[in-house]
C-alpha positions in Angstrom: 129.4 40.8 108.1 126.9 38.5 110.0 125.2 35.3 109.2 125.8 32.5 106.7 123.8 32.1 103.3 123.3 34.1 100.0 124.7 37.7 100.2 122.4 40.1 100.7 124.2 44.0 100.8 122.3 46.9 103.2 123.0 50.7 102.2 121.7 53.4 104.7 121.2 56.6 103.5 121.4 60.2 105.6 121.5 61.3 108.0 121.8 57.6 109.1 124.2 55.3 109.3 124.9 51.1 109.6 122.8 51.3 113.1 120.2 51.7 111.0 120.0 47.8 109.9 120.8 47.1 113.5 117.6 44.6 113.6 116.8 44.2 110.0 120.3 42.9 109.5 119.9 40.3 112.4 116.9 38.9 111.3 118.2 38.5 107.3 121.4 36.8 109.1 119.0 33.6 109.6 119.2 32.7 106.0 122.2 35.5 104.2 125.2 36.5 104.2 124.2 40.1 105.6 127.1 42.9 104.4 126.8 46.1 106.3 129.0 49.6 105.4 128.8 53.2 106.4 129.0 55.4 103.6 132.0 57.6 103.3 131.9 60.5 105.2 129.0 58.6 107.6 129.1 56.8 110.9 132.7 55.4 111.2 133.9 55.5 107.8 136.2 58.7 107.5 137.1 60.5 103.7 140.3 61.8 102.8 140.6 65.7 103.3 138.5 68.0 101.2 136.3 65.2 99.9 132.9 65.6 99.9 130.5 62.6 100.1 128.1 62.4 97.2 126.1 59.8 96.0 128.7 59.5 92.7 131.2 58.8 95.1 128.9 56.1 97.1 128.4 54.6 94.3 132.1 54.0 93.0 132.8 52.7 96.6 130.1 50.3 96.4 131.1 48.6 93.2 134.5 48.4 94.8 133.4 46.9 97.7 131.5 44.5 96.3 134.7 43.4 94.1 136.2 43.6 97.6 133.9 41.1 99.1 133.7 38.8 96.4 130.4 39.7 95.0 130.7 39.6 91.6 129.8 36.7 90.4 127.6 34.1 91.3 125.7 33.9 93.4 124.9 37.6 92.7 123.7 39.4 95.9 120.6 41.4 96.9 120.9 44.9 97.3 118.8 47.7 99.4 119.5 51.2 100.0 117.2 53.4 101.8 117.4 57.1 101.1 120.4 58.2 99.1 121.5 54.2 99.9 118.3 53.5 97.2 120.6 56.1 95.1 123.5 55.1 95.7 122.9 50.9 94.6 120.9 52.1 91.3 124.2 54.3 90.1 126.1 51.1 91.1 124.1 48.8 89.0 123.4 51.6 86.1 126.4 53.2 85.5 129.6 50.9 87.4 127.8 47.8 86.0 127.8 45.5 89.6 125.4 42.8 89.7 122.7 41.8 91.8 119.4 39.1 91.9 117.3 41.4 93.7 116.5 45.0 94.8 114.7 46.8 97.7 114.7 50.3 97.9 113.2 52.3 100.6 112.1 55.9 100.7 115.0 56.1 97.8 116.6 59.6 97.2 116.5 58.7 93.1 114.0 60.7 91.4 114.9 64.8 91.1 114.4 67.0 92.6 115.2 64.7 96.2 117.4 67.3 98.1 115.1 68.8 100.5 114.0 72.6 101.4 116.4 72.4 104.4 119.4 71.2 102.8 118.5 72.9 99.6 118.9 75.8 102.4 122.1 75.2 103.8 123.2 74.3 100.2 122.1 78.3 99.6 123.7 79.4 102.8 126.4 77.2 103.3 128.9 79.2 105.2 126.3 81.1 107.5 125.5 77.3 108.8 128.9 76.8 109.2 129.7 79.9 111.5 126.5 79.3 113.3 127.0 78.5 117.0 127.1 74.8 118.0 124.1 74.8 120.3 121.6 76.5 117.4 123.2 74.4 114.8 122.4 70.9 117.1 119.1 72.5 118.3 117.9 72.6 114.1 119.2 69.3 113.6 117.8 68.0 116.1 115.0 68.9 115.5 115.2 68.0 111.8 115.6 64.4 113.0 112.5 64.4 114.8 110.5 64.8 111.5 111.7 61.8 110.2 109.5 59.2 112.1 106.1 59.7 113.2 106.8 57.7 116.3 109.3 60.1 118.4 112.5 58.4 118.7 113.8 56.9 122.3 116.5 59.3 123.4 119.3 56.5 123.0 118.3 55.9 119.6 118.2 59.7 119.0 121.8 59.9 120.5 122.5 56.7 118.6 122.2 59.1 114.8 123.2 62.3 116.5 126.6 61.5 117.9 128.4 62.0 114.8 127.2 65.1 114.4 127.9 67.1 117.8 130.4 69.4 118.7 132.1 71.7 115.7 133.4 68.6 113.8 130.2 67.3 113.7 128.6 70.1 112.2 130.9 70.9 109.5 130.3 66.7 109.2 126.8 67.5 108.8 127.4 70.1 106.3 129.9 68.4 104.2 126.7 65.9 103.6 124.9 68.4 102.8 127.1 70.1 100.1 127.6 67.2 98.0 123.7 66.3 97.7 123.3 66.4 93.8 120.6 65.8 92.0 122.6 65.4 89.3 124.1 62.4 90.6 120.8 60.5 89.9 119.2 62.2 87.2 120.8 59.7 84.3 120.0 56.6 86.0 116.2 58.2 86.8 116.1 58.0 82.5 117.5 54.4 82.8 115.4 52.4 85.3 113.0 50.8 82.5 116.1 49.2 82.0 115.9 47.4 85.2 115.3 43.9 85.0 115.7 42.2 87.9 113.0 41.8 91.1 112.5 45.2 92.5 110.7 46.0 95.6 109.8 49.4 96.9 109.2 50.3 100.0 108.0 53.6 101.3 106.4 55.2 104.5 103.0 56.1 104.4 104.0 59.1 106.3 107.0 60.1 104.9 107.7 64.0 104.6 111.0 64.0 103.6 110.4 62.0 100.3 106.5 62.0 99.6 104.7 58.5 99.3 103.5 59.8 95.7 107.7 59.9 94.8 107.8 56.1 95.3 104.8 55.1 93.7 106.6 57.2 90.1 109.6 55.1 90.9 107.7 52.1 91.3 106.0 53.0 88.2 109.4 53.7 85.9 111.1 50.0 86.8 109.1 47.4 85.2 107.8 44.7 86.9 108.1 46.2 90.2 106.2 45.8 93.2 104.9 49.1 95.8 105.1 48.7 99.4 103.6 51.0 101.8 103.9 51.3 105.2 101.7 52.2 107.2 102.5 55.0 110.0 105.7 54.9 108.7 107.9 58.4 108.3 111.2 58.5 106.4 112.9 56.2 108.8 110.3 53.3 108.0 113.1 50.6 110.1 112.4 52.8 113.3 108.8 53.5 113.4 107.7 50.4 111.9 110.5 47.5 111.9 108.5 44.5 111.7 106.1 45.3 108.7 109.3 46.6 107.2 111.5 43.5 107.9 108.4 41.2 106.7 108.0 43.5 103.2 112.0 42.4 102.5 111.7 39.3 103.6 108.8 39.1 101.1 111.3 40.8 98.5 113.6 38.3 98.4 111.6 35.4 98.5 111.4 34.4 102.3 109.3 33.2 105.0 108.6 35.8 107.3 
C-alpha cells in the first residue's frame, strides 16, 4: 500500500507481476491510496497445491481482498487491470458484485478468443513443454517476452519478469499460467459490459501484438460511455515502453492533473 488519498487498486496481468506498477504506482501515491497485489500463482503470491491460476480464481480473490482492505463502501475505489488484470476486475465487478468509481483497463485479456497462438500451443502440448529441457524452455520464453514491447527491455528489467520463471519450478510456474487461461472465464461478462456504468477508460498500445489495437477499440465500443486511448509505440507492456503517456492517460482517467 503506498500513499494517502482515495483508493485506487492496480491489477497486472501475465506474464507480469506487481513490478509492473513500480512507477505508475508512485506517481498515483501523490493523491491515492495506491493497493498493489500479485495474482495468485504470480510474483510472490504462492497457491495451494494443484491449483491452477485462472482469471475465475483472480477474480474471487480480488473481491475478497477488497472486503479485506476495506473497500466496499464509500469511498468506492478505482480499479485497472492490464491484461488478464483488465479480466480479472470486470468478473469482479460483473459477477462478485465489488464496487468501484472508476475503471482503466489496459491491453485487457476480456474479449474471446484472448489466449494467444503460443499459449494456445502449450495449452495443446502441455506435457511436451513440461519435459522440455530448462535452457530451450527459458530460451522460448525469453524470447516470447521480448515481443511484448517494441522498445527492447533493459536486461534488469528483463530479469526483473523472468526470475519467477527460471530453473524447473519456474517452468512448470509458467505452465501452470498457462493451463488455466480460459476464455471461458470472460466470455459472460464480454455479453454484460453494456451494463457498465461507471467511467471507463481504455488504454491500449498502438503496437500491441499480443492483443491487437482493433481488440480494444470493440471493447471500448461494447461499454457505454467509454473513452479509447492509444498509445503510441506502445507494445503489450504499454508501462515499459511508454510510461509517461501511459501514466498521464490514467491520470486523465480518474480525473487528475498530470
Amino acid at each position: 500500500m503506498l500513499g494517502d488519498g482515495p483508493p485506487v487498486v492496480l491489477t497486472h496481468g501475465t506474464p507480469t507481476w506487481s513490478y509492473l506498477w513500480r512507477e505508475i504506482g508512485n506517481h498515483l501515491a501523490r493523491d491515492h491510496t495506491v493497493y498493489l497485489w500479485d495474482l495468485l500463482g504470480y510474483g510472490h503470491s504462492r497457491p495451494r497445491a494443484h491449483t491452477l491460476p485462472s482469471v475465475a480464481l483472480h477474480a474471487e480473490c480480488l473481491a475478497e481482498l477488497l472486503g479485506h482492505w476495506g473497500l466496499t463502501g464509500d469511498p468506492a475505489p478505482a480499479l485497472i487491470g492490464r491484461d488478464i488484470g483488465g479480466g480479472t476486475v470486470l468478473r469482479a465487478l460483473l459477477r462478485h458484485g465489488v464496487h468501484a468509481r472508476a475503471l482503466v483497463l489496459m491491453d485487457a485479456a476480456v474479449l474471446p478468443p484472448w489466449v494467444t497462438p503460443l499459449a494456445a500451443h502449450m495449452q495443446q502440448h502441455i506435457d511436451a513443454y513440461r519435459s522440455m529441457p530448462n535452457a530451450t524452455f527459458t530460451h522460448l520464453i525469453t524470447a516470447h517476452l521480448n515481443t511484448a514491447t517494441e522498445t527492447p527491455l533493459a536486461p534488469a528489467i528483463a530479469d526483473a519478469y523472468l526470475q519467477h520463471y527460471l530453473g524447473p519450478p519456474g517452468q512448470q510456474c509458467w505452465l501452470d499460467h498457462v493451463a488455466g487461461f480460459h476464455d471461458e472465464d470472460t466470455r459472460d461478462i464480454a455479453h454484460r459490459l453494456h451494463q457498465i456504468d461507471i467511467p471507463t477508460t481504455v488504454i491500449w498500445g498502438e503496437r500491441d501484438h499480443w492483443l491487437p489495437p482493433d481488440t480494444g477499440r470493440r471493447l471500448h465500443h461494447a461499454i457505454p460511455g467509454s473513452t479509447f486511448v492509444a498509445i503510441p509505440g506502445a507494445g503489450h507492456l504499454v508501462t515499459e515502453d511508454a510510461a509517461g503517456p501511459t501514466l498521464h492517460a490514467i491520470r486523465h482517467a480518474l480525473n487528475l492533473r498530470s
